[in-house]
N, CA, C and O of each residue as an XYZ file, in Angstrom:
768
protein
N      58.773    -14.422     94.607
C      59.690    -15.418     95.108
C      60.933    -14.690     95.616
O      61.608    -13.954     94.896
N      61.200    -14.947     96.932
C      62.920    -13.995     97.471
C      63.691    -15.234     98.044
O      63.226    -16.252     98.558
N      64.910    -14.898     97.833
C      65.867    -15.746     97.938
C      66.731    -14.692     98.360
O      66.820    -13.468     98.263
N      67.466    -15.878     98.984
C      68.791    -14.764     99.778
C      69.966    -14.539     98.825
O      70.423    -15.340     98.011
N      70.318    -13.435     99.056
C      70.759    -13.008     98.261
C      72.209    -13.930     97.782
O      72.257    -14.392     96.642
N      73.367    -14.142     98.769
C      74.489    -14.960     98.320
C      74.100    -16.075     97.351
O      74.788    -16.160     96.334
N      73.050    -16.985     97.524
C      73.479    -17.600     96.733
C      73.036    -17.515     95.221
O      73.453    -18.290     94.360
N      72.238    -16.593     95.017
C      72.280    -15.864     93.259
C      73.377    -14.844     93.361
O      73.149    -13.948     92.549
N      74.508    -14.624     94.059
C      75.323    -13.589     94.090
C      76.504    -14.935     93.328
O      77.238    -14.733     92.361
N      76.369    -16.371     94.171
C      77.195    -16.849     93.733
C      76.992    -17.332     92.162
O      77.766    -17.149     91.222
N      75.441    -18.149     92.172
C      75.366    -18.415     91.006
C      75.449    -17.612     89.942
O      75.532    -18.161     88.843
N      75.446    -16.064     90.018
C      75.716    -14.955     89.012
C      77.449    -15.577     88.653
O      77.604    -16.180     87.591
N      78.346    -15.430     89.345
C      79.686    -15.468     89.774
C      79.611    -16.415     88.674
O      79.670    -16.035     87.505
N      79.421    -18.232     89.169
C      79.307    -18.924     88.283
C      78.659    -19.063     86.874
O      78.942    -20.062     86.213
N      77.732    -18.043     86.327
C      77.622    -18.055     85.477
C      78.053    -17.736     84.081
O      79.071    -17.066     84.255
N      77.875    -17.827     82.946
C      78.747    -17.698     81.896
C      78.049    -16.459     81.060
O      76.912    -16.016     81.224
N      79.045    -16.027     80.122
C      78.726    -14.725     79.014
C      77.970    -15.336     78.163
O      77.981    -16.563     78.266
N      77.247    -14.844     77.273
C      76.030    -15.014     76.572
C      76.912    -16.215     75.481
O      76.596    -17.402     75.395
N      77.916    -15.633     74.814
C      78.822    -16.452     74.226
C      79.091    -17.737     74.374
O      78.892    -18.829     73.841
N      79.628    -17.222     75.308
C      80.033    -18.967     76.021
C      78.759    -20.028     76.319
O      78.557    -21.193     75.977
N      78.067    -19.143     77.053
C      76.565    -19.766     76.846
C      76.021    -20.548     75.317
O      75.984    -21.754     75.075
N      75.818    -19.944     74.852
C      75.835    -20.813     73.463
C      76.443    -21.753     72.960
O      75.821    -22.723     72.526
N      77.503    -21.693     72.917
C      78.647    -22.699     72.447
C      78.132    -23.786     73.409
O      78.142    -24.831     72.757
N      77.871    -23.928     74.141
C      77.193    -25.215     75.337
C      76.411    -25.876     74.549
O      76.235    -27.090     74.642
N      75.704    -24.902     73.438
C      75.008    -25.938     72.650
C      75.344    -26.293     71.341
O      74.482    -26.873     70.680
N      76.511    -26.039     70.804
C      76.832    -26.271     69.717
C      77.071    -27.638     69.269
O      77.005    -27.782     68.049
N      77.408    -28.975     70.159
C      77.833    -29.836     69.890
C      76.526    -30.717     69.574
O      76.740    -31.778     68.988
N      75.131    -30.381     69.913
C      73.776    -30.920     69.377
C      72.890    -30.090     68.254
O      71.828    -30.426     67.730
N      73.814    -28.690     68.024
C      73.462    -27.940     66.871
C      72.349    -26.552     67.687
O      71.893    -25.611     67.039
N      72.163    -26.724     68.896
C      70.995    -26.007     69.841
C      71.525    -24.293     69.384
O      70.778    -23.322     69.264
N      72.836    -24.324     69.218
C      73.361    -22.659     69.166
C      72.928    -22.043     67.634
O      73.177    -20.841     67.539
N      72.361    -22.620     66.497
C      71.794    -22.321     65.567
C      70.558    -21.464     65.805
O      70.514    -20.445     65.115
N      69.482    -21.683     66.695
C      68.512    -20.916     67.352
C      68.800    -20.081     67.854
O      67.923    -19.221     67.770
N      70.159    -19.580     68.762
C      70.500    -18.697     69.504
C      70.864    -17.431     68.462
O      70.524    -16.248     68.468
N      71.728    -18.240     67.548
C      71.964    -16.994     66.761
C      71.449    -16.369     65.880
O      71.853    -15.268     65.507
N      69.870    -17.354     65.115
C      68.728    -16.883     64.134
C      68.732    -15.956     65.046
O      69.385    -14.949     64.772
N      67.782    -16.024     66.829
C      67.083    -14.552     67.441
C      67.821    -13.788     67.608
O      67.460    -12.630     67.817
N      69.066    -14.121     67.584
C      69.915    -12.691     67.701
C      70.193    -11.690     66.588
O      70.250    -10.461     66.619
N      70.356    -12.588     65.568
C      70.246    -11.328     64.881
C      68.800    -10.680     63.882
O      68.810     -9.730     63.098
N      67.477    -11.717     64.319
C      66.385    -10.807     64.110
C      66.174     -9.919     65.630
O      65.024     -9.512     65.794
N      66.998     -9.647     66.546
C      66.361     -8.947     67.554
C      67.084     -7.639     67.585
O      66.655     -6.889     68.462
N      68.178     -7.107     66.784
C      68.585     -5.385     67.444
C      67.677     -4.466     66.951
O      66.990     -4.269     65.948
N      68.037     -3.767     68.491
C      67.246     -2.558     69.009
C      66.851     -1.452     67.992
O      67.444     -1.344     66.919
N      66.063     -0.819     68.277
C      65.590     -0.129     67.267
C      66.695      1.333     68.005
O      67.529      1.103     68.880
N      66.485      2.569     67.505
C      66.805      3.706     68.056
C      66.258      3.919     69.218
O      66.927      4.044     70.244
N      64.880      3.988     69.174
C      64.363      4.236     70.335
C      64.507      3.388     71.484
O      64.430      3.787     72.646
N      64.706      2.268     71.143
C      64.826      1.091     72.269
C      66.368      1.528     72.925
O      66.576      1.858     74.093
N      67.199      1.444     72.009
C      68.700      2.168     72.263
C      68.481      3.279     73.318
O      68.719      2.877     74.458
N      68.171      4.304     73.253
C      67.833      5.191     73.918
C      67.351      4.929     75.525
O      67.884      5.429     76.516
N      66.076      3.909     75.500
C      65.593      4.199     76.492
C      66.446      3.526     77.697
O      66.371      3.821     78.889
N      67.509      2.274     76.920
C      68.397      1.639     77.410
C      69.488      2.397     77.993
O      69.950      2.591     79.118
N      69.698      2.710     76.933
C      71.236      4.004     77.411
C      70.772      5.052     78.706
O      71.502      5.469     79.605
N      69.659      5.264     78.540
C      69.139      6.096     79.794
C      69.295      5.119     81.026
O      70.227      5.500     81.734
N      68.885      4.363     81.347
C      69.412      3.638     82.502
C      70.590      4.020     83.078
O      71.658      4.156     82.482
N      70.357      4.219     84.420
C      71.571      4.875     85.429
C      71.857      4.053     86.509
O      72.804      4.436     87.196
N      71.309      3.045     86.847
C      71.331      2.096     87.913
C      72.178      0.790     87.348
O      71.675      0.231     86.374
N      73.494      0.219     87.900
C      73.304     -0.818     87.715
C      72.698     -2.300     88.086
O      72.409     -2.614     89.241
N      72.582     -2.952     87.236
C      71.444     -3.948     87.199
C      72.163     -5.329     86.826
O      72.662     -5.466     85.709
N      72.207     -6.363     87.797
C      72.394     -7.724     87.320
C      71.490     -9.109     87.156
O      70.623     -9.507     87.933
N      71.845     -9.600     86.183
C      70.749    -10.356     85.549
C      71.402    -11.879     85.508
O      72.496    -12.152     85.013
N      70.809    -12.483     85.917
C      70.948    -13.888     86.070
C      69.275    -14.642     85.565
O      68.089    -14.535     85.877
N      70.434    -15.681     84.281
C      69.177    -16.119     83.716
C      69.603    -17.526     83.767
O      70.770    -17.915     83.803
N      68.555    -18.241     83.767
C      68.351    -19.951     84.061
C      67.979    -20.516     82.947
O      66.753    -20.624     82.931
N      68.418    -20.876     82.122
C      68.114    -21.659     80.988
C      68.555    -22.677     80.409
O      69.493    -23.244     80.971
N      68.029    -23.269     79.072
C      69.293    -24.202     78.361
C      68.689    -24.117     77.066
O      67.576    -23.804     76.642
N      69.813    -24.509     76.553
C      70.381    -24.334     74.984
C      69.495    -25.371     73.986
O      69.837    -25.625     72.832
N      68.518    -25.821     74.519
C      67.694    -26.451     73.335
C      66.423    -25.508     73.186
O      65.774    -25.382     72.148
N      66.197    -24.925     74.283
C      64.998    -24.551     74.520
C      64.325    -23.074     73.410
O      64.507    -21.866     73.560
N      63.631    -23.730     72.467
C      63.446    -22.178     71.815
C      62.894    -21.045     72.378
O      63.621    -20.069     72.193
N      61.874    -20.797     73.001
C      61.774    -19.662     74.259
C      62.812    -19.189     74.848
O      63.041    -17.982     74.924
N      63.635    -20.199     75.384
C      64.964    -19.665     76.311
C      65.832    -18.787     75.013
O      65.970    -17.635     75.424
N      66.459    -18.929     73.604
C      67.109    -18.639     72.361
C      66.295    -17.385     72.422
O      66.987    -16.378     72.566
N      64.822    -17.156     72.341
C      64.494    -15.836     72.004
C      64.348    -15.481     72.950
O      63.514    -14.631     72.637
N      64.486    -15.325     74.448
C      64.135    -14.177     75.499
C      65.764    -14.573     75.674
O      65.853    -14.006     76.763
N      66.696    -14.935     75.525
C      68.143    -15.155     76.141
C      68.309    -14.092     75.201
O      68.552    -13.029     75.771
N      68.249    -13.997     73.660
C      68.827    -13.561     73.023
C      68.402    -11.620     73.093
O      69.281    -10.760     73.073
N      67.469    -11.432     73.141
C      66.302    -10.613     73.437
C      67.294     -9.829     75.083
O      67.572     -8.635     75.191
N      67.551    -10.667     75.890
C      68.249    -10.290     77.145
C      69.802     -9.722     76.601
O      70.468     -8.787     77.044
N      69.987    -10.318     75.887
C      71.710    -10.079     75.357
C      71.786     -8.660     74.699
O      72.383     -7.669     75.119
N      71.104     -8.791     73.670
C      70.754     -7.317     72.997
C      70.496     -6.497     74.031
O      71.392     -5.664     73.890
N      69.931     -6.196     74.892
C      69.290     -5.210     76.186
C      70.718     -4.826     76.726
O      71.320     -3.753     76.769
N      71.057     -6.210     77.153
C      72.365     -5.793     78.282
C      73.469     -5.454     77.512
O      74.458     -5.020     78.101
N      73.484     -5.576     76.261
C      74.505     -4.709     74.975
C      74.809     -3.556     74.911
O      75.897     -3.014     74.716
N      73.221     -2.935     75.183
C      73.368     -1.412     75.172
C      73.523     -0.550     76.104
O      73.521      0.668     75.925
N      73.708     -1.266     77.445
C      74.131     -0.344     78.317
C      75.370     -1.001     79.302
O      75.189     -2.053     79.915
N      76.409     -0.380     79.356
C      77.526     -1.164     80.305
C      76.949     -1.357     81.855
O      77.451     -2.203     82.596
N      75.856     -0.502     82.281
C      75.742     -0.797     83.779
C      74.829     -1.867     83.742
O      74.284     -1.960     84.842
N      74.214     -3.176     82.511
C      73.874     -4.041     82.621
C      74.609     -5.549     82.639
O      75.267     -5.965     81.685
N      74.430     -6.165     83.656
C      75.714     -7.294     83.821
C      74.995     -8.442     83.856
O      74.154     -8.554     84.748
N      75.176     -9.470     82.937
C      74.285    -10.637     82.940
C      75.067    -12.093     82.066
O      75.693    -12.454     81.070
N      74.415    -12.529     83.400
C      75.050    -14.127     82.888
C      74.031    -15.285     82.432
O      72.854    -15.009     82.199
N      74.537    -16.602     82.314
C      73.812    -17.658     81.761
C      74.036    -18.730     82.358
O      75.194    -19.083     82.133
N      73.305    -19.673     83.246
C      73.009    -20.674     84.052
C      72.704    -21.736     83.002
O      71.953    -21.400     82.086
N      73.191    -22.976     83.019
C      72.526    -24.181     82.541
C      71.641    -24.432     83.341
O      71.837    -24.369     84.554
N      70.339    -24.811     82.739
C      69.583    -25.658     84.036
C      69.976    -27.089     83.735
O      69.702    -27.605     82.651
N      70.685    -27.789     84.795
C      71.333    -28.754     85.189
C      71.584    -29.416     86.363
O      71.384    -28.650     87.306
N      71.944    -30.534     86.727
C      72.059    -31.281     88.208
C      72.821    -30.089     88.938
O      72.379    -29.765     90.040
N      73.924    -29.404     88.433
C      74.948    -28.908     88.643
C      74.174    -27.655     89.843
O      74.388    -27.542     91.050
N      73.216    -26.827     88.922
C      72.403    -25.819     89.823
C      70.966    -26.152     90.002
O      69.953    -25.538     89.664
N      71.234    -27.922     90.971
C      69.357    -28.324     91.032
C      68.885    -27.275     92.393
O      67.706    -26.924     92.408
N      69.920    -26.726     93.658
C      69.114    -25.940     94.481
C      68.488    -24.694     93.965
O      67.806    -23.970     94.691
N      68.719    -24.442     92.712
C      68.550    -22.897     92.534
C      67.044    -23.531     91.342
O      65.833    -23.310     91.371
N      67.589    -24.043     90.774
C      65.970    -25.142     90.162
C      64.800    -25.038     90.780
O      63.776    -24.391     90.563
N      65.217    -25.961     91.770
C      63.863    -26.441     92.521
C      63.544    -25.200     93.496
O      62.530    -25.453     94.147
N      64.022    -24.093     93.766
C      63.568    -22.703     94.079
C      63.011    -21.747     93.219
O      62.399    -20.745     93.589
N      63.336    -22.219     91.566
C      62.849    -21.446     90.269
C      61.201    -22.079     89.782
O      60.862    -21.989     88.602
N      60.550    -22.516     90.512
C      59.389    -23.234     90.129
C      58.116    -22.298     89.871
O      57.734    -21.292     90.469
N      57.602    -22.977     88.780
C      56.623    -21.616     88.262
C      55.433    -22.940     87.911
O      55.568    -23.911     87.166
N      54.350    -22.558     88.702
C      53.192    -23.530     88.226
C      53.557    -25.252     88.829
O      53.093    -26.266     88.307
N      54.384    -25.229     89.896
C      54.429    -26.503     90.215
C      55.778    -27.530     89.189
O      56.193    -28.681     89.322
N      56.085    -26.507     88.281
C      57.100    -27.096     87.148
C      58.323    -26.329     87.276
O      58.495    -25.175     87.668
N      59.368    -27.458     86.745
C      60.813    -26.967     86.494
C      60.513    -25.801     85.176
O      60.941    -26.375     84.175
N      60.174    -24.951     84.917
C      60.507    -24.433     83.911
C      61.732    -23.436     83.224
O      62.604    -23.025     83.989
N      61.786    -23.055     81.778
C      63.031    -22.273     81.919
C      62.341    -21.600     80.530
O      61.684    -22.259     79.724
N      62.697    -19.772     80.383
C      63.621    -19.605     81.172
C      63.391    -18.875     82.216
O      62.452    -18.088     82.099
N      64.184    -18.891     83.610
C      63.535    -18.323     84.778
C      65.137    -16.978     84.330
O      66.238    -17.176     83.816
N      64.496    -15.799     84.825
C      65.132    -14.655     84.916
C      65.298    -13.569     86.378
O      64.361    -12.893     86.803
N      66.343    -13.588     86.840
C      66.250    -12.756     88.460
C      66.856    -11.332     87.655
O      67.616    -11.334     86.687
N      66.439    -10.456     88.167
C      66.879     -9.174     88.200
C      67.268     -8.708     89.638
O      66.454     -8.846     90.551
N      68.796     -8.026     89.908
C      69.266     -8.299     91.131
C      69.710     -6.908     90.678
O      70.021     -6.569     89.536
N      69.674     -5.998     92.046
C      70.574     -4.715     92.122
C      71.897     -4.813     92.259
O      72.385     -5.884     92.619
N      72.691     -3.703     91.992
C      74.119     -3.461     92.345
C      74.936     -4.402     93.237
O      76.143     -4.645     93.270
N      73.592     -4.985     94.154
C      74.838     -5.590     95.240
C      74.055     -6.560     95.709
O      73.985     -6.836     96.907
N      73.266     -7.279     94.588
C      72.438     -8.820     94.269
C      71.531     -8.968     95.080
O      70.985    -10.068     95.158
N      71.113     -7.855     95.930
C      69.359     -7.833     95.936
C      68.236     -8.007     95.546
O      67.482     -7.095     95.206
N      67.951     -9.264     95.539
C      67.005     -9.187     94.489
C      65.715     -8.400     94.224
O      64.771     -8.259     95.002
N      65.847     -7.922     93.002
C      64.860     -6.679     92.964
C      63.723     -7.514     91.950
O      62.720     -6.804     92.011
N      63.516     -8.312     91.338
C      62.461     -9.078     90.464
C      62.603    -10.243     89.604
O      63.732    -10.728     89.523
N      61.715    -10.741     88.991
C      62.191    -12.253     88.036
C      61.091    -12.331     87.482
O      59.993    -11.945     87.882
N      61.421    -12.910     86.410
C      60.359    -13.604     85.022
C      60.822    -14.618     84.875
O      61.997    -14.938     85.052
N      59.703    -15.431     84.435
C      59.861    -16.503     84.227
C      58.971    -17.171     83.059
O      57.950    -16.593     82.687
N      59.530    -18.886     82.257
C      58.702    -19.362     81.394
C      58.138    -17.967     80.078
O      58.688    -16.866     80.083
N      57.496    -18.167     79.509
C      56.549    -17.605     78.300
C      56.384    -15.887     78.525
O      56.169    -15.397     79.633
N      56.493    -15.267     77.554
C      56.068    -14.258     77.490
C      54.334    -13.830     77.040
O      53.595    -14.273     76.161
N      54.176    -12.965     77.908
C      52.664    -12.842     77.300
C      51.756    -13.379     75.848
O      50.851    -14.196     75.680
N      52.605    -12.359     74.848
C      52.391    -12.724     73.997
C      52.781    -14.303     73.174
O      52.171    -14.623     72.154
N      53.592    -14.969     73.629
C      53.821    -15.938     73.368
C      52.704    -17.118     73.771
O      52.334    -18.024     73.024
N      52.282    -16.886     75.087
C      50.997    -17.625     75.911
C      49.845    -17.047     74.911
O      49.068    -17.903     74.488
N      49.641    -15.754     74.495
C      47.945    -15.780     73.752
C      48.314    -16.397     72.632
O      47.284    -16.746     72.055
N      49.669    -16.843     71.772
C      49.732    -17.467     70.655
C      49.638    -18.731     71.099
O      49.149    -19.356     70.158
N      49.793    -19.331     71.834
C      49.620    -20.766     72.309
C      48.356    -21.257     72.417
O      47.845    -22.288     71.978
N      47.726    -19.920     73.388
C      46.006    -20.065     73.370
C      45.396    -19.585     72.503
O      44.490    -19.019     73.115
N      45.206    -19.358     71.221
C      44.763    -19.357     70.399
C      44.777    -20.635     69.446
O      43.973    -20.834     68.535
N      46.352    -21.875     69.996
C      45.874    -22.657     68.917
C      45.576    -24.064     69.607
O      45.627    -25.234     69.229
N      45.176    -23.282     71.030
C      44.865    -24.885     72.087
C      43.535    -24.540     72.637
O      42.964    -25.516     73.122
N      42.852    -23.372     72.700
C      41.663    -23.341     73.085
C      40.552    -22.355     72.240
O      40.744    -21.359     71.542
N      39.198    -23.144     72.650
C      38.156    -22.633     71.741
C      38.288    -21.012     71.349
O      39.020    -20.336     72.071
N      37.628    -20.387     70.268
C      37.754    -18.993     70.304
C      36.938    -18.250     71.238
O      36.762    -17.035     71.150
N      36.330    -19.155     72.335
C      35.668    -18.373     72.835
C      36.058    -17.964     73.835
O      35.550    -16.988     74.388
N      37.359    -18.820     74.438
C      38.500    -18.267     75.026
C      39.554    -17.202     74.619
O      40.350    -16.767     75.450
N      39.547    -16.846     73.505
C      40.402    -15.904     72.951
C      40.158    -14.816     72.201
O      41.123    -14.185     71.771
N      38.688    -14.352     71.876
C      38.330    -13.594     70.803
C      38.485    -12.473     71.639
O      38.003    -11.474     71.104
N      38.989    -12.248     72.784
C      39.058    -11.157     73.310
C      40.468    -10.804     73.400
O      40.673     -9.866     74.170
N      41.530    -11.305     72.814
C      42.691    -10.866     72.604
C      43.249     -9.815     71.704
O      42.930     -9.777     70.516
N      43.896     -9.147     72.125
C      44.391     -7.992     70.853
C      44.790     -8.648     69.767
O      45.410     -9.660     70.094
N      44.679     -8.473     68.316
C      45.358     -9.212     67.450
C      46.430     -9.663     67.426
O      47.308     -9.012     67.992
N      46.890    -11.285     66.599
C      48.737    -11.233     67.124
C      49.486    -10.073     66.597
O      48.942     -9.188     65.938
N      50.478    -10.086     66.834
C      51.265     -9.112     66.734
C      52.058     -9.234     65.264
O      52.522    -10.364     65.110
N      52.267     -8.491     64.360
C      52.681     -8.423     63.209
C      54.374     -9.514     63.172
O      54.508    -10.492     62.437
N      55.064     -9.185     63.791
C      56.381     -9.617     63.829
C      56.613     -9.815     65.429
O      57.038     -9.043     66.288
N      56.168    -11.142     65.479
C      56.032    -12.147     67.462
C      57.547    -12.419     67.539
O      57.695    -12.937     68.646
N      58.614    -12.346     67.003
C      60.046    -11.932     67.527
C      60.267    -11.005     67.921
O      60.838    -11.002     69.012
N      60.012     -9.965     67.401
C      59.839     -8.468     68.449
C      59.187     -8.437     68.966
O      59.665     -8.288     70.090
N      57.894     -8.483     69.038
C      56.915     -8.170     70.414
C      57.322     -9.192     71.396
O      56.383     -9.318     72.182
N      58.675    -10.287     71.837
C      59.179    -10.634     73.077
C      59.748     -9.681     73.050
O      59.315     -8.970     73.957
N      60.787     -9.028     72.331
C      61.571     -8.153     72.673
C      61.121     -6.942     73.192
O      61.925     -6.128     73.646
N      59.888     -6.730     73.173
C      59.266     -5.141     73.726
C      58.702     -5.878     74.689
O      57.958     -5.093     75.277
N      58.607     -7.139     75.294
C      57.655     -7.685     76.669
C      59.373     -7.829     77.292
O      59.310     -7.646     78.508
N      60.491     -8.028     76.961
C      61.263     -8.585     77.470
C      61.845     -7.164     77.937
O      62.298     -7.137     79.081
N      61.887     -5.963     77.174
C      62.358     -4.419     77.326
C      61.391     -4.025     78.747
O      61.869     -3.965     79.880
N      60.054     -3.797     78.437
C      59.429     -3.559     79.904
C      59.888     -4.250     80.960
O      60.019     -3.570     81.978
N      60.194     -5.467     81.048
C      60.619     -5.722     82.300
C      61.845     -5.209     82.665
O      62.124     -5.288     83.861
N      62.947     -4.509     81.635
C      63.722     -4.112     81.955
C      63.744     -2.679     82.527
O      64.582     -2.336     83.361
N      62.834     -1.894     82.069
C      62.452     -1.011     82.231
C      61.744     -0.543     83.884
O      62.041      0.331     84.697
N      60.725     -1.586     83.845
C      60.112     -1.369     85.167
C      61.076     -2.019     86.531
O      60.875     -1.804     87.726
N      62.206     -2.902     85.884
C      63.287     -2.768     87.238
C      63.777     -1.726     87.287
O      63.884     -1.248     88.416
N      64.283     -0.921     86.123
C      65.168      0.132     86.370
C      65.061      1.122     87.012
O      65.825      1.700     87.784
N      63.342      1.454     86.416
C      62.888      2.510     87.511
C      62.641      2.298     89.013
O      62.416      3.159     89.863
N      62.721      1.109     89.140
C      62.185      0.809     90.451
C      63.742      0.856     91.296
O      63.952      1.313     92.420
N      64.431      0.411     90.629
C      66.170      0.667     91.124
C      66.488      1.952     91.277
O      67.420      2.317     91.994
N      65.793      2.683     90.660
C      66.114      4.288     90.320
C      65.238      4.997     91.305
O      65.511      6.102     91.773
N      64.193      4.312     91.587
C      63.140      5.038     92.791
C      62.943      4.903     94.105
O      62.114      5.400     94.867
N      64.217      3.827     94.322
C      64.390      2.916     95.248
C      65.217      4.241     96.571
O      66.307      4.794     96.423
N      64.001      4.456     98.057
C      65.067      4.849     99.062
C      66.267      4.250     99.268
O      67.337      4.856     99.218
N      66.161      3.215     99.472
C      67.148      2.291     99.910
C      68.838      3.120     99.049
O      69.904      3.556     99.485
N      68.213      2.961     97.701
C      69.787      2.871     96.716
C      69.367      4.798     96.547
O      70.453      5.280     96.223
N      68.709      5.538     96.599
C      68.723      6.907     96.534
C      69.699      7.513     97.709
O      70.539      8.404     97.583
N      69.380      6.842     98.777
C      70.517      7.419    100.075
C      72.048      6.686     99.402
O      72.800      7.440     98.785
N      72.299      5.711     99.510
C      73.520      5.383     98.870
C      74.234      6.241     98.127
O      75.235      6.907     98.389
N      73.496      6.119     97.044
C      74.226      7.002     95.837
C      73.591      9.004     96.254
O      73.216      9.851     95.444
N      73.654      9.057     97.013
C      72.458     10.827     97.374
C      71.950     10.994     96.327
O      72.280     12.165     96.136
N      71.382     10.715     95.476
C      70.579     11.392     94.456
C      68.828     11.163     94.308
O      68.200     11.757     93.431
């Protein structure tokens, strides 16, 4: 999906700090979820690391809302990431009337879903996006909505399914970075 760039340059602009983001849901109790995944989600050492290595900066504009438990663990999961490195810059969108053009351009499967995630270069190019469910979150779903004969071919679940978003939510960070990092375009810019 590409979109021009200004207007996720603006809606970045308009968007809010992870903080503030939350508190949006405090008055229906929604920011209680935000802050369970946050603090089962910091980085391990190694995750630290591979973060801190990042040399590109990277902006992140995420589409969500504050009831949504998926959105609490990949928002929160996003927060931790962009913690550990300052050249990561990322905000928080209500999905609301307020941003319905950027909505009804975020459509995944024919549905409004959330949470939708853009990954935008230095100067809001958009370089990629995720959206809705994480892998592993979808084979836990299909495992308890369809026969096993749909699923016996899945790797086992995963010991602790709060971290394994956080290592599906890290690769995507990862495979922008390098791709920001491998990028002609931003290699002539910066000469390196």
């Amino acid at each position: 999906m590409l979109m021009d760039q200004t207007p996720l340059h603006t809606k970045f602009d308009q968007g809010l700090q992870y903080a503030d983001f939350v508190a949006l849901g405090q008055p229906e109790g929604h920011d209680h979820q935000w802050h369970q995944r946050y603090t089962q989600l910091e980085l391990t050492p190694d995750q630290t690391a591979l973060v801190h290595s990042f040399t590109r900066e990277m902006n992140l504009l995420c589409l969500t809302g504050t009831w949504c438990g998926d959105c609490a663990l990949q928002g929160s999961a996003i927060q931790r990431i962009a913690e550990a490195n300052d050249k990561i810059h990322l905000r928080f969108i209500l999905r609301c009337d307020e941003h319905a053009d950027l909505i009804v351009k975020s459509q995944i499967n024919a549905g409004f879903r959330v949470p939708v995630t853009w990954f935008l270069a230095e100067d809001f190019q958009p370089v990629g996006w995720f959206g809705d469910r994480t892998l592993s979150r979808y084979r836990s779903m299909a495992r308890k909505a369809l026969p096993p004969s749909e699923t016996n071919h899945f790797p086992p679940p995963p010991i602790d399914p709060v971290r394994e978003v956080l290592h599906e939510v890290l690769e995507q960070f990862e495979r922008v970075q390098l791709l920001l990092r491998l990028s002609t375009r931003l290699r002539q810019i910066h000469n390196d």
